[in-house]
N, C-alpha and C positions, 0 to 999 in steps of 0.2 A: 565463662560462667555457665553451670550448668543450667538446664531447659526446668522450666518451673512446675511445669506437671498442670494435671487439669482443676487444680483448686485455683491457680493462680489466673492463667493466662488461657483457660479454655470456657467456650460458651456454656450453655444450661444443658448440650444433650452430649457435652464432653468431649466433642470435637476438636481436636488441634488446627490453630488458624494458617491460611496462605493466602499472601498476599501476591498481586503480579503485576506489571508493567513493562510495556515495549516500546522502546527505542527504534525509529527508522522502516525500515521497508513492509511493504504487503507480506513479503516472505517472513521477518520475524514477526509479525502479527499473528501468521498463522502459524508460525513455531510455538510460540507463546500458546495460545488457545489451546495445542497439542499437552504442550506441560502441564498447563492447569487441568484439563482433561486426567491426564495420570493421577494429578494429588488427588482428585476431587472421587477417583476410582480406590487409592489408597486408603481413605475414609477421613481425608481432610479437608475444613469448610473453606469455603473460598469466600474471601470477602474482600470489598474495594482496596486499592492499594493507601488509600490515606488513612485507614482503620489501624487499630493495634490490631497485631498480627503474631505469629511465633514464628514464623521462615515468611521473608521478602523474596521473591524471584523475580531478578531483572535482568530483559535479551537486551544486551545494547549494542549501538551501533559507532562507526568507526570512519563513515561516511566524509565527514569534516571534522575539525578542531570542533566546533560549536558541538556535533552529534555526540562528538568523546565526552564533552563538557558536562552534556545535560546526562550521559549516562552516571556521570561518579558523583553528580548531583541527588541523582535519583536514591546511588547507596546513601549517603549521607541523611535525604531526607528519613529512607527508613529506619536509620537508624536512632534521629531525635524521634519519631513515632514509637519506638519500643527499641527500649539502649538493651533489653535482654533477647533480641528477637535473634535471631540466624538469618543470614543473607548471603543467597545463592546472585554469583550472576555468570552469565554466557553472554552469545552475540558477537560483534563481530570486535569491539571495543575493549570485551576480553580476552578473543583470541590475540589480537593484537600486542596486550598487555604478557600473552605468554610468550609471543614471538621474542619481544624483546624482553621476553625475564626479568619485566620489571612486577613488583610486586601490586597489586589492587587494593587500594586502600580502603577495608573499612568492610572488606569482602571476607566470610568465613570461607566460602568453596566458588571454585573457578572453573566452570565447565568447560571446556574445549569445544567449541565450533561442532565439528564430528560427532561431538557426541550429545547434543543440545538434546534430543529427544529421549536421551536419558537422565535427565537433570535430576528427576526423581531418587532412579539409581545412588547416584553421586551422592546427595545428600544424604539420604538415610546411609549409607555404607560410610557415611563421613559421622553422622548424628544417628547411632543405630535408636536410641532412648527416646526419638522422637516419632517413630512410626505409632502412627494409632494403636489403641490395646483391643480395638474388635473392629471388623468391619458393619459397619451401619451403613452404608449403599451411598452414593457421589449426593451432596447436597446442590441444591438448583445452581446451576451457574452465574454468577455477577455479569456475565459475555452472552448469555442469554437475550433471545428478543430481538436481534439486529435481522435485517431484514435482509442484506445482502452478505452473503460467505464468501470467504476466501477460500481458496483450494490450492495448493501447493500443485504443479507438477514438475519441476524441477527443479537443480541446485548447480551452484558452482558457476565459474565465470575463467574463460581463458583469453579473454580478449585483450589485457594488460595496457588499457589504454596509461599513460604517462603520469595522471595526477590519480590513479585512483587505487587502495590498496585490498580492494573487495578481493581482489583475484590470489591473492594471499592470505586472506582471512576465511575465505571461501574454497579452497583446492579443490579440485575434482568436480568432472562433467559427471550429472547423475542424473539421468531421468525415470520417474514414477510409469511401472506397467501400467497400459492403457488400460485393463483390466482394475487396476487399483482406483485411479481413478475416477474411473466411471461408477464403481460400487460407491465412491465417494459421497459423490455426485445424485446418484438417487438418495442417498440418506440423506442427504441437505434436503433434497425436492421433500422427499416424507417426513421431513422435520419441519417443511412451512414454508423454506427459503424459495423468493422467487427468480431471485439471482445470484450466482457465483463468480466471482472474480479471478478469472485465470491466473496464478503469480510463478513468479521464480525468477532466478538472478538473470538467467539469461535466456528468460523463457520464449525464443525463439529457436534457440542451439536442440530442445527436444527432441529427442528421434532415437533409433533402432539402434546405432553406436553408443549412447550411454545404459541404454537399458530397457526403454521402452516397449522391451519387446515385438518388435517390427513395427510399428506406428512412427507415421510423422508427426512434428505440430499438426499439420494440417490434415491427418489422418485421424489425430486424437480431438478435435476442436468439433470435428465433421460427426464425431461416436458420440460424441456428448447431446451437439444439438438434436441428433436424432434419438438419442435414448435415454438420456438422463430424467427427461420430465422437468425440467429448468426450463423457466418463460426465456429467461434472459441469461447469455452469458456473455461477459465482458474480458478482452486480454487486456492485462495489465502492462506495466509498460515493456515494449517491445525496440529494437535497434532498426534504422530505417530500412537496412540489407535483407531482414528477414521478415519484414512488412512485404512476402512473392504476391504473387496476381493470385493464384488459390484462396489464402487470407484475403486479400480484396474479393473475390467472388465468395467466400461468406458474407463477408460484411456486404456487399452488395444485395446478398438472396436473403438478408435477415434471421440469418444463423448464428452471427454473433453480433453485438449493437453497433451502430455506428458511430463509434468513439474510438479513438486510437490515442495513447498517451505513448508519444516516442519523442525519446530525447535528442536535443540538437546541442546542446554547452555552448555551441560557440558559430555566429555567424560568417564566420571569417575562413578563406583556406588552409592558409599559412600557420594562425593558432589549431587549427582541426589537426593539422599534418603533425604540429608537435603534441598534440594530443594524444597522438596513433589514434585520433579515433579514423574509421573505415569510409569515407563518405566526404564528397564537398560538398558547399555549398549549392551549385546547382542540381547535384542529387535529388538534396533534402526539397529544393523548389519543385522541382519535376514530380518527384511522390504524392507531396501535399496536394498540389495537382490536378493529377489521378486521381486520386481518392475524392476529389470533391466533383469531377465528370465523371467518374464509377459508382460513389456511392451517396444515396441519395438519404441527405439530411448530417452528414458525417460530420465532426466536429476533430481537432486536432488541438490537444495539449502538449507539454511540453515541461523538460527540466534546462534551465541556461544559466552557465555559470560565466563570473564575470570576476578580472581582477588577476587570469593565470600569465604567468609572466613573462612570458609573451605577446599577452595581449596590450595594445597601444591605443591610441585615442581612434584610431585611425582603423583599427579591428576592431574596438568594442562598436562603431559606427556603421562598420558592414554587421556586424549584428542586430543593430537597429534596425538597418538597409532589410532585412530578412526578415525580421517581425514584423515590420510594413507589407511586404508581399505574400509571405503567408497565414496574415490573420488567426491567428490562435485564438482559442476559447479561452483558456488559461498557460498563464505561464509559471513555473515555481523557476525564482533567480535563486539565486546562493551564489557564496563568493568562494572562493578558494582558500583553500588549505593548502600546506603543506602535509605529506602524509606520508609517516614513516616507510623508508622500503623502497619507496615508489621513484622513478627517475625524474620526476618533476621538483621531490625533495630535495636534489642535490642542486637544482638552480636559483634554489631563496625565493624570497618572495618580496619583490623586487617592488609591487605594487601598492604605494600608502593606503592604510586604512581607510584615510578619507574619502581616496581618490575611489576605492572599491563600494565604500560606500555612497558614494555619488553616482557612480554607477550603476549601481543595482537602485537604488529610487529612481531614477531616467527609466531605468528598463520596465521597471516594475510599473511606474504612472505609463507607459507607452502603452505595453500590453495589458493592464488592467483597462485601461478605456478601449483598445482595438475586440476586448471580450466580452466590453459590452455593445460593443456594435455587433458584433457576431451573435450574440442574443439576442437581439431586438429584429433579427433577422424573421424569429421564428413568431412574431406577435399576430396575431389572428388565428394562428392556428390551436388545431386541438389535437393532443399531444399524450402517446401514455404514461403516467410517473407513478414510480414506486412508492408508496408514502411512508416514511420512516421517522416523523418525531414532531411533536409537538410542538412548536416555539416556547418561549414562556411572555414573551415582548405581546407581541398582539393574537394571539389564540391561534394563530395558523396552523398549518397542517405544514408539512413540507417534504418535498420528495425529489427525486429525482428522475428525468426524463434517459429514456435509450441513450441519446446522444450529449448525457452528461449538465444538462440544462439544469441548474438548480431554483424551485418553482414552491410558490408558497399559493395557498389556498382554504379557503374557510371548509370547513365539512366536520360531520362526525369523529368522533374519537375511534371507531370501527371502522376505519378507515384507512388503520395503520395498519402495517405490515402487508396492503394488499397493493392491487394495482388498477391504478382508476385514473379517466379521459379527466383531459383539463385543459379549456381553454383559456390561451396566454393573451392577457390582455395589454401588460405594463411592466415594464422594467425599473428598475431603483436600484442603484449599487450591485448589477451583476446579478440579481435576483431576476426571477420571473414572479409578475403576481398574476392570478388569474383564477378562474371560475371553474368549481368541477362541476364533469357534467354527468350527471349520473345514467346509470344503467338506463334505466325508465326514459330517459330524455335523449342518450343515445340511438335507440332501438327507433323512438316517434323522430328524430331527425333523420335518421335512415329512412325510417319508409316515405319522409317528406320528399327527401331527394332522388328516391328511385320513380314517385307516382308524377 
């Protein structure tokens, strides 16, 4: 059906609507914000993705059955929101969908992976009748406001661990010039942001072979802290192999936060080995470690999957055995999929529903209490946090600390987006509650404790 024109479906200054939403990783977040970025240059309004809209754009993800799930959910929703709307999707959920030539239901245009950051493109050369009739300048962004940015520096994944089919939906090692980066990176800083979130599939593989331009990870992490103007930069999730001592003597010198989010799947050798993932179990014991005799205040997250078919009563236990000795802050469980392509696809999934399900609440009640013991670690102290939103429950403030502590506090509404001392007094459900301490009362407790 054809596009209804700005009597019908455009706002009061004649804007044509786009809507977005992201599926899955830090790296399609920040793809996403990239696209919207484009419309909003094209001269199209961006607005919430639950609003009537005229073009829906969804990155989706490909991660699990459940990830494929919620992306063709997401078309469907937009399309009871506005049955006349146009619905772009990409991600990794539709590259998938092109691998195997199966058709996307309910999708007018299907972006290719490769070429996400042209989505724009795509659509108007699919819907040329839909491009704005004058350029009126990018209207405020809905992604506006957020206090911590994302930053792409690389892409792609060759690792082909057994259950996962990112490395096919993702081809190609690409790293972002240091230089790009960095220019990045100061426009975040003179936009307000006071932290960036390092991301990419396999955002340790970075270096001078994909593109880099001579820069390591640990050459580009070292350019940022010193010249970006970013208080805080945080790597996102990283493999324990490239978690080298350099990376630890950042985070030691406080050049990137004391938080590391690296994934373990599976506590077990034997399930690891059919994993191909890189690494056993006392690897992973040995690093965590480190990291806590190196670096001072450090916290460790974590992704564990539970249910791969190989795994037995007897492996998901030495997983257990592992969350007990490395105390994690957080853990995110998920269960297994089968995943097209992939060689873990062709040995079924041998594992009952239930049984996966019972498993992942064991894991999940384990390590939800062992992180809030790892919280209450930091109670008396005073501590810097981000403040980034409002509650609506009890008027709090809530922000988050260097090492990932998530911490609620009375204070001004000016308060937000900045970064300010907070003494942690109380824990409740994984929370921190606590007292901020202001400027004025920092400065006279300083000079109490130096006189």
């Amino acid at each position: 059906m054809p596009w209804r024109g700005p009597d019908r479906l455009h706002n009061l200054v004649g804007l044509p609507r786009a809507a977005f939403t992201t599926l899955g990783c830090k790296v399609n977040q920040y793809e996403t914000q990239k696209i919207l970025e484009s419309f909003e240059e094209a001269g199209f309004e961006v607005v919430p993705f639950d609003a009537p809209s005229d073009v829906y754009v969804i990155n989706t993800c490909s991660v699990t059955s459940q990830a494929g799930a919620k992306s063709r959910y997401a078309v469907r929703k937009a399309a009871r929101t506005n049955p006349e709307a146009k619905v772009v999707v990409t991600g990794c959920e539709a590259q998938m969908a092109l691998i195997k030539g199966d058709e996307f239901e309910g999708a007018d245009v299907v972006v290719p992976n490769p070429e996400k950051l042209a989505t724009l493109d795509r659509f108007l050369s699919a819907f040329p009748g839909m491009k704005p009739v004058a350029e009126v300048g990018p209207a405020p962004s809905v992604l506006s406001g957020r206090t911590r940015a994302t930053l792409k520096v690389q892409d792609g994944c060759d690792v082909f661990c057994t259950y996962c089919s990112i490395p096919y939906t993702r081809p190609g090692m690409v790293s972002r010039p240091a230089g790009d980066v960095l220019a990045e990176a100061r426009r975040l800083a003179d936009e307000g942001y006071h932290e960036a979130v390092l991301t990419g599939v396999l955002i340790g593989a970075y270096g001078p072979e994909t593109g880099s331009g001579g820069a390591s990870f640990e050459d580009l992490v070292t350019l940022l802290a010193e010249e970006s103007g970013l208080a805080r930069l945080r790597i996102s999730s990283i493999e324990m192999h490239q978690v080298t001592q350099p990376i630890i003597d950042l985070a030691r010198d406080g050049r990137v936060v004391p938080h590391f989010h690296i994934p373990l799947q599976s506590g077990d050798d034997q399930v690891l080995a059919d994993m191909g993932r890189r690494y056993r179990r006392d690897d992973f014991i040995d690093l965590c470690r480190r990291l806590r005799v190196e670096v001072p205040d450090v916290t460790v997250t974590t992704d564990i999957m539970v249910g791969f078919p190989t795994e037995g009563v007897e492996q998901f236990e030495s997983t257990l055995d592992l969350c007990r000795q490395v105390r994690f802050l957080k853990a995110h469980v998920f269960r297994f999929s089968p995943r097209h392509g992939t060689p873990a696809d062709a040995w079924g999934d041998p594992v009952s529903p239930e049984e996966k399900q019972h498993r992942a609440v064991t894991l999940a009640q384990l390590t939800d209490g062992i992180g809030r013991e790892a919280a209450r670690r930091f109670l008396g102290r005073t501590m810097r946090v981000l403040v980034e939103s409002k509650t609506h429950k009890d008027g709090t403030l809530e922000g988050l600390t260097d090492n990932w502590l998530t911490v609620r506090f009375h204070g001004p509404e000016s308060l937000k987006r900045t970064l300010q001392s907070v003494r942690l007094d109380e824990e409740a459900n994984g929370t921190l509650y606590g007292e901020w301490v202001s400027a004025e009362r920092a400065n006279s407790l300083r000079m109490v404790s130096v006189n």
